[in-house]
C-alpha positions in Angstrom: 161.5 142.8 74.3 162.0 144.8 77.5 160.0 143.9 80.2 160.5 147.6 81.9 158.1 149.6 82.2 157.2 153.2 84.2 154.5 151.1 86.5 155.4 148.8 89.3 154.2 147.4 92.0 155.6 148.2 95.6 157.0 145.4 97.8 158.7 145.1 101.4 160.5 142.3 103.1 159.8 140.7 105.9 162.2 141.6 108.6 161.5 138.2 110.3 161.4 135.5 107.7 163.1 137.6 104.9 160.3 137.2 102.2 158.8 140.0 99.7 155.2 140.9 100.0 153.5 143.4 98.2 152.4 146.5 100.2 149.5 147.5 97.7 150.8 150.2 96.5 151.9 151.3 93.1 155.4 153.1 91.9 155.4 155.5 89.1 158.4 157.2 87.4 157.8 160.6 86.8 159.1 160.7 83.8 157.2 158.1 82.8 160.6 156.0 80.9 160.5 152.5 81.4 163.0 152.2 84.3 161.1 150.3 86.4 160.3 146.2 87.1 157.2 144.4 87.5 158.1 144.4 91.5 160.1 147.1 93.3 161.4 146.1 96.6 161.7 149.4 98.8 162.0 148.6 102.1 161.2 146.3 105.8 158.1 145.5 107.1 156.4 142.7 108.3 154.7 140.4 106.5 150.6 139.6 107.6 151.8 136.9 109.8 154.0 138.6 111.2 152.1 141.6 112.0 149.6 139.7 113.8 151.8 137.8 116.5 154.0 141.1 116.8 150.3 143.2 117.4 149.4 140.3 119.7 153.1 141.2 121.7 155.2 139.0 120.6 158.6 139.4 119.2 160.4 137.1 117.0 164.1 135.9 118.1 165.4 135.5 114.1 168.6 133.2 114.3 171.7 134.2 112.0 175.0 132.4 110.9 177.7 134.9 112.3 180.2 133.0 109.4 177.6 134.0 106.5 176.5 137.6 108.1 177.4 140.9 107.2 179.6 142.5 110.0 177.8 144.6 112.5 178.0 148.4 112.1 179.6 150.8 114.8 176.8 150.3 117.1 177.1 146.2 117.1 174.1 146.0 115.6 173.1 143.7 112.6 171.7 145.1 109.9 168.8 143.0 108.2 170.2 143.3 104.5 173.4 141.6 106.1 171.5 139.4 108.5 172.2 135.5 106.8 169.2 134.0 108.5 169.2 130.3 109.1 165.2 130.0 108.8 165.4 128.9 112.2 162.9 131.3 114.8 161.0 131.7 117.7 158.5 133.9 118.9 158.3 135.2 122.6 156.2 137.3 124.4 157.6 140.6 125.0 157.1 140.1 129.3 159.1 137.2 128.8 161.7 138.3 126.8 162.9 141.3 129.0 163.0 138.7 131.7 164.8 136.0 130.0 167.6 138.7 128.3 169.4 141.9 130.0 168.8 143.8 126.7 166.8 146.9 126.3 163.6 146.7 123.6 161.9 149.4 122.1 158.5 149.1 122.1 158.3 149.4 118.3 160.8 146.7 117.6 159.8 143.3 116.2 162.8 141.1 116.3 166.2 140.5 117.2 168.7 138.2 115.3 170.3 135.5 117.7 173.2 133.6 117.5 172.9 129.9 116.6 172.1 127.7 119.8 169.7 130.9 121.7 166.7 128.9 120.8 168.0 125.3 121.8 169.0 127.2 125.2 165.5 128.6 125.5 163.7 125.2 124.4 165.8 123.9 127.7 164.4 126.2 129.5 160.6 124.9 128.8 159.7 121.7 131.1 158.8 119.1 129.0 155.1 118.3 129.0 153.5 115.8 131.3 151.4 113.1 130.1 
C-alpha cells in the first residue's frame, strides 16, 4: 500500500538542537497526486523552547565536530544542514556574548556553531559558587 498521499503536514528544524517540529500548517499538491509524506520538512526555525530563551535575548552557542561537518561555504560560514552537532550547547545572553567574542551578530540571529572546547573555555570563565 503507499502511504503517499497529496496532504501533509508542514515541519521545520530546530536550528539549535536539530529536531523537527511541526509548524501547524498543512501542504497540499496542486495536483492533488499522491507525492507527498505524512510530514514534509521545509525549512529552519526554532523550536518553542528555543523561541522563548532566544525572545527572552539569548543566543545559543551550538557546538560542532569540524571532522564530521560539512565544509564551510565561500563566506566561512557553516551551513546548518552540514553543521554535525555534538548535542553539546549553551545559551548566553546577547550583552554578554558581544563582550566575550569579537564577532559581529545580527540582531535576528539565534545561534552560532562553536568549535569543540568554546563552552569548557566559557564554563572557566564562571567563578565557581561559594558555599
Amino acid at each position: 500500500m503507499n502511504d503517499k498521499s497529496h496532504v501533509s503536514l508542514e515541519r521545520h528544524v530546530c536550528l539549535v538542537c536539530g529536531t523537527a517540529f511541526d509548524t501547524g500548517n498543512i501542504l497540499l499538491d496542486k495536483r492533488l497526486r499522491a507525492s507527498l509524506e505524512r510530514h514534509t520538512s521545509t525549512g529552519w526555525g526554532l523550536c518553542d523552547e528555543h523561541r522563548r530563551l532566544f525572545d527572552e535575548g539569548f543566543v545559543a552557542l551550538v557546538e560542532c565536530d569540524p571532522e564530521r561537518s560539512g565544509k564551510p561555504t565561500d563566506s566561512d560560514c557553516l551551513k546548518p544542514e552540514a553543521a554535525y552537532r555534538t548535542g553539546r550547547l549553551v545559551h548566553l545572553k546577547r550583552e554578554a556574548f558581544t563582550g566575550v567574542f569579537n564577532v559581529p551578530l545580527a540582531p535576528d540571529q539565534p545561534c552560532v556553531f562553536v568549535e569543540p572546547g568554546v563552552i569548557e573555555q566559557l564554563q572557566g570563565m564562571v567563578a565557581p559558587a561559594s558555599d
